[in-house]
N, C-alpha and C positions, 0 to 999 in steps of 0.2 A: 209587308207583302213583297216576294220576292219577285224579282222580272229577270226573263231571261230575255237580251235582244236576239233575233235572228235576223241575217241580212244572204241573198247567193248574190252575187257577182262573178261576171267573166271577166276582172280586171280592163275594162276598157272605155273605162274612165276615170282613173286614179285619184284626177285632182279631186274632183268632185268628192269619188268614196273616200278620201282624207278630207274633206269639208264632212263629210258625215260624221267619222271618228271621231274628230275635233270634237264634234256637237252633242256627243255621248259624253266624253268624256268631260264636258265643262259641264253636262247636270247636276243639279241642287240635292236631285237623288239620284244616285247610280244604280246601274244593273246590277245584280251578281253577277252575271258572265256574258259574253256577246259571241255565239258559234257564227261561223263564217264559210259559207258554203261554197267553196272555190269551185267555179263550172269552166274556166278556163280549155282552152284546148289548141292555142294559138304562139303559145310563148308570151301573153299578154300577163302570166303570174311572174313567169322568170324577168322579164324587163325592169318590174317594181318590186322586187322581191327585198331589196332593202332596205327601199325606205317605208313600206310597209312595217317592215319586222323594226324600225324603231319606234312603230308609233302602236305596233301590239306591246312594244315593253313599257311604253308613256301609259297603255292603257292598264296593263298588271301593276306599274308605279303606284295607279288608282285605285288601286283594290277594286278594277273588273278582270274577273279568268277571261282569256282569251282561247277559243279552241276554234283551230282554222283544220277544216276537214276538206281535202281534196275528192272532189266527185264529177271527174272529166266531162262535159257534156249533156250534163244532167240537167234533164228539164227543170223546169220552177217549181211544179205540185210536188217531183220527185225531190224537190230540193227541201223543199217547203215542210212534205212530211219527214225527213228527215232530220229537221233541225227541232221538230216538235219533238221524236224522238230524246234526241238528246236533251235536249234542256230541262233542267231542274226547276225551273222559278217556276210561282204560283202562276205567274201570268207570262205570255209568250207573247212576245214583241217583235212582230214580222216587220221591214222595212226594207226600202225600193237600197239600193247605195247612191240616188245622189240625193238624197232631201237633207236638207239640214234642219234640226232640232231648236226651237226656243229652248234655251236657259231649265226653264219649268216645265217643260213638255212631260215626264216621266212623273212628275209631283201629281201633275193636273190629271195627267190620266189616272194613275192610282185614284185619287178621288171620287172620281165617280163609281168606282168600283166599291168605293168607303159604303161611298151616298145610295148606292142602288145594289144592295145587296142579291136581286134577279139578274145584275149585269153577268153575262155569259161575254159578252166581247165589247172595247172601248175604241174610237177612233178617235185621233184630233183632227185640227182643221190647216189645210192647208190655204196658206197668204194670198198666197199669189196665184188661185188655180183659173179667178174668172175675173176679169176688169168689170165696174160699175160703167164702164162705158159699153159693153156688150148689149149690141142691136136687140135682143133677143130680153131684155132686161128693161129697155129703155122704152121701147113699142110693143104695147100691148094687142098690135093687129098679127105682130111676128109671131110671139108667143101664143096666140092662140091659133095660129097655123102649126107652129111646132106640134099644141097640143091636141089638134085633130090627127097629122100624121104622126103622133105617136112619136117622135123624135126625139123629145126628151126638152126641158126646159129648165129656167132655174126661179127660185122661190125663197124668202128669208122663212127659215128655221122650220124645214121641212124637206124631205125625204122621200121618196116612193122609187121600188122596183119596177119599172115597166115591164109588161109581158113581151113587148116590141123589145126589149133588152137594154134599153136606153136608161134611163131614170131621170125622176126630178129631182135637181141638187141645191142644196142650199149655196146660197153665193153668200151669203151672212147669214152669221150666226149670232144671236143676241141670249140666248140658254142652251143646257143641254139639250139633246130631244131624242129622239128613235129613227133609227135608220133599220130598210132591211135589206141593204146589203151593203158591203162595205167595198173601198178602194183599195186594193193590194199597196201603195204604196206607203201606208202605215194602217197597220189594223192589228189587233192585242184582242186575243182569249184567255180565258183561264187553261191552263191547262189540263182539265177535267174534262174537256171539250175533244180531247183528239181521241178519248177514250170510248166515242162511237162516231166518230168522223174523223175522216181526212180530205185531202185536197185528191183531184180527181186526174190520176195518173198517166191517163187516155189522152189526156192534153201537154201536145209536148212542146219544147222549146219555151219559144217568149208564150206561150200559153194564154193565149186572149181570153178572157171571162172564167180564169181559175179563180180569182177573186170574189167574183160575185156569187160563182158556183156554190163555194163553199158557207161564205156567210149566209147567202138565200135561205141553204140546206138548213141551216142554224139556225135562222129567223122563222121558217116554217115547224122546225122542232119545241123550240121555247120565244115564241110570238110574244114581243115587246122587249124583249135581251137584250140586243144590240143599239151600242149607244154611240152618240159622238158630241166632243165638248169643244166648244168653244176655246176655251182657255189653253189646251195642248196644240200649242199651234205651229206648224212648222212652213220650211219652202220646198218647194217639187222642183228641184232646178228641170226637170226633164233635158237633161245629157242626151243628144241625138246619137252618140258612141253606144255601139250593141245592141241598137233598133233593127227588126229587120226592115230589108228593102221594102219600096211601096207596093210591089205587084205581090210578095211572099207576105205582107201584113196583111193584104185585103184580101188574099186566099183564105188566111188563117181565119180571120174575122168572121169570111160569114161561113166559112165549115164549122167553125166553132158555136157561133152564136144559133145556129138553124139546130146542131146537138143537144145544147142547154136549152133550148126554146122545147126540142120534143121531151128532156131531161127533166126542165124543173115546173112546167105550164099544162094545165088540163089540155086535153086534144079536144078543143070543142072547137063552132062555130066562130064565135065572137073571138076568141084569142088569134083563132088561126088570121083573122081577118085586122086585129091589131099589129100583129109581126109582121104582116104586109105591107102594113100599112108605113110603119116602121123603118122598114128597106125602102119605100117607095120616097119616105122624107128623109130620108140618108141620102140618096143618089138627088134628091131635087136640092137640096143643100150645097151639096160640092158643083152641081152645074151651074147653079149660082153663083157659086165662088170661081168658076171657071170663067163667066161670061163680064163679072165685074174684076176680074185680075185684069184685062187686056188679053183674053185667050191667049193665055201663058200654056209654053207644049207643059211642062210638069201637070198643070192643071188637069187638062186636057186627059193625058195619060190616068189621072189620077181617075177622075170617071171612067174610063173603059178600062181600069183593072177591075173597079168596081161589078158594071154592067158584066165584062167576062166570069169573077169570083160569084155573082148572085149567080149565073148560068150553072155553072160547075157545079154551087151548093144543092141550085133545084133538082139538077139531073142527076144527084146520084142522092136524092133527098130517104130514100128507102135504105140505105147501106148505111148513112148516118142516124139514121132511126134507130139500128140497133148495135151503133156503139162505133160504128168505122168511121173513125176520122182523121186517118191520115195517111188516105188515099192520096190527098191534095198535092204532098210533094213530088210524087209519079206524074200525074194529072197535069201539074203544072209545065213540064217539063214540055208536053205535048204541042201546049197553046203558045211558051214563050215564043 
């Protein structure tokens, strides 16, 4: 079974995307090819331009094609479906640039694609995403306040989409199981998949919940598809290089997340009253975090982009109903 990996990056965190490469290139099973979706627009390509290109000829040395496609600016879904485009392999291996690969990562995934002949899309599990010491894990009073506000919690070997857009994630994993929806930061379809789906173009830049957008769409198409294993396990270094700001993340977030809530979720009572509920344990979360830092100003700051960005989302909540969402960068400009 062939795999093509796909990766976009705006070169602006090198080390890291060369800890990536690395980790490609030392699998047990290689790709056929790894397309590279340079989104660059800064001089952050021309900087590393050559020690890049010795580690795209370390990676042809390996019998993987390398095809680096420049696309200035280009959002991630625009990236995303683009590299679907291109690639040839049975299976499409989308990835963040800085996670690094177990050894067997590309083995194990294939696998379950052996073993689950319904599998439409494979994830592995990432090491380091949640501590066994997380409050939320340890206190079973937390966790059941997460799960009245709808926030989201975590759980051994189990998965759910919340309509509040959050999810419950597995913090361990002890077998494969079903997810339905997945994290953009490694997530594998068949290629057969982009043949009446893509990623959702309307969402641009760092594109908040293009990830789950897309797998949801998937998981509600062929219900029980999407899988994730244990065994393809890798790291999320999460690189703070090429994050946006805090006040342009938390615009983005809930203009985004309020469009996929009317996008992927029945208009009814009970949902409308989950996604509330949802924002209401988001924003009590970080003021919590704010009042146990020592009322640290970042903190502080960080709840009132919040409080501003839900305003913004609710008041033009009819325009993002039918598809406008990215008003926010105008919008924003107004209130900084």
């Amino acid at each position: 079974m062939s795999v093509s990996v796909i990766i976009s990056t705006l070169y602006k965190r090198p080390r890291e995307f060369k800890e990536c490469l690395e980790s490609i290139i030392e699998q047990t099973v290689h790709p056929t090819e790894i397309i590279i979706l340079n989104g660059s627009f800064d001089g952050s390509w021309e900087n590393v331009k050559e020690e890049f290109d010795d580690i795209f000829k370390k990676m042809r040395d390996a019998g993987i094609a390398v095809k680096h496609i420049t696309s200035l600016g280009a959002s991630l879904p625009h990236a995303r479906n683009t590299g679907a485009k291109l690639g040839k392999g049975e299976i499409l291996l989308f990835l963040d640039d800085d996670v690094v690969l177990e050894r067997d990562y590309i083995k194990n995934l294939l696998k379950v694609y052996e073993e689950h002949p319904n599998a439409m899309g494979v994830q592995g599990f990432i090491t380091n995403r949640v501590s066994g010491n997380n409050p939320l894990i340890r206190f079973g009073f937390l966790k059941f306040i997460w799960w009245l506000l709808q926030r989201g919690y975590y759980e051994v070997d189990e998965h759910r989409q919340l309509v509040s857009l959050f999810e419950v994630l597995p913090y361990r994993l002890t077998r494969t199981i079903n997810r339905e929806s997945f994290s953009g930061t490694n997530m594998s379809y068949r290629k057969e998949v982009f043949k009446s789906l893509e990623f959702d173009e309307r969402l641009k830049r760092y594109a908040i919940g293009e990830d789950k957008d897309f797998s949801y769409r998937l998981h509600k198409l062929f219900p029980g598809s999407l899988y994730q294993t244990p065994h393809a396990r890798l790291v999320h270094q999460e690189a703070p290089a090429g994050r946006l700001p805090s006040k342009q993340f938390e615009t983005m977030k809930q203009v985004y997340h309020l469009y996929l809530f009317y996008k992927l979720f029945e208009q009814n009572a009970r949902n409308k009253t989950v996604y509330v509920l949802g924002r209401i344990g988001d924003l009590l979360l970080h003021s919590i975090l704010f009042m146990t830092s020592g009322f640290k100003k970042e903190k502080a700051l960080k709840v009132t982009y919040m409080i501003e960005a839900m305003w913004l989302a609710l008041s033009n909540r009819n325009r993002i109903k039918k598809g406008e969402v990215n008003f926010w960068t105008r919008e924003m400009q107004k209130i900084t």
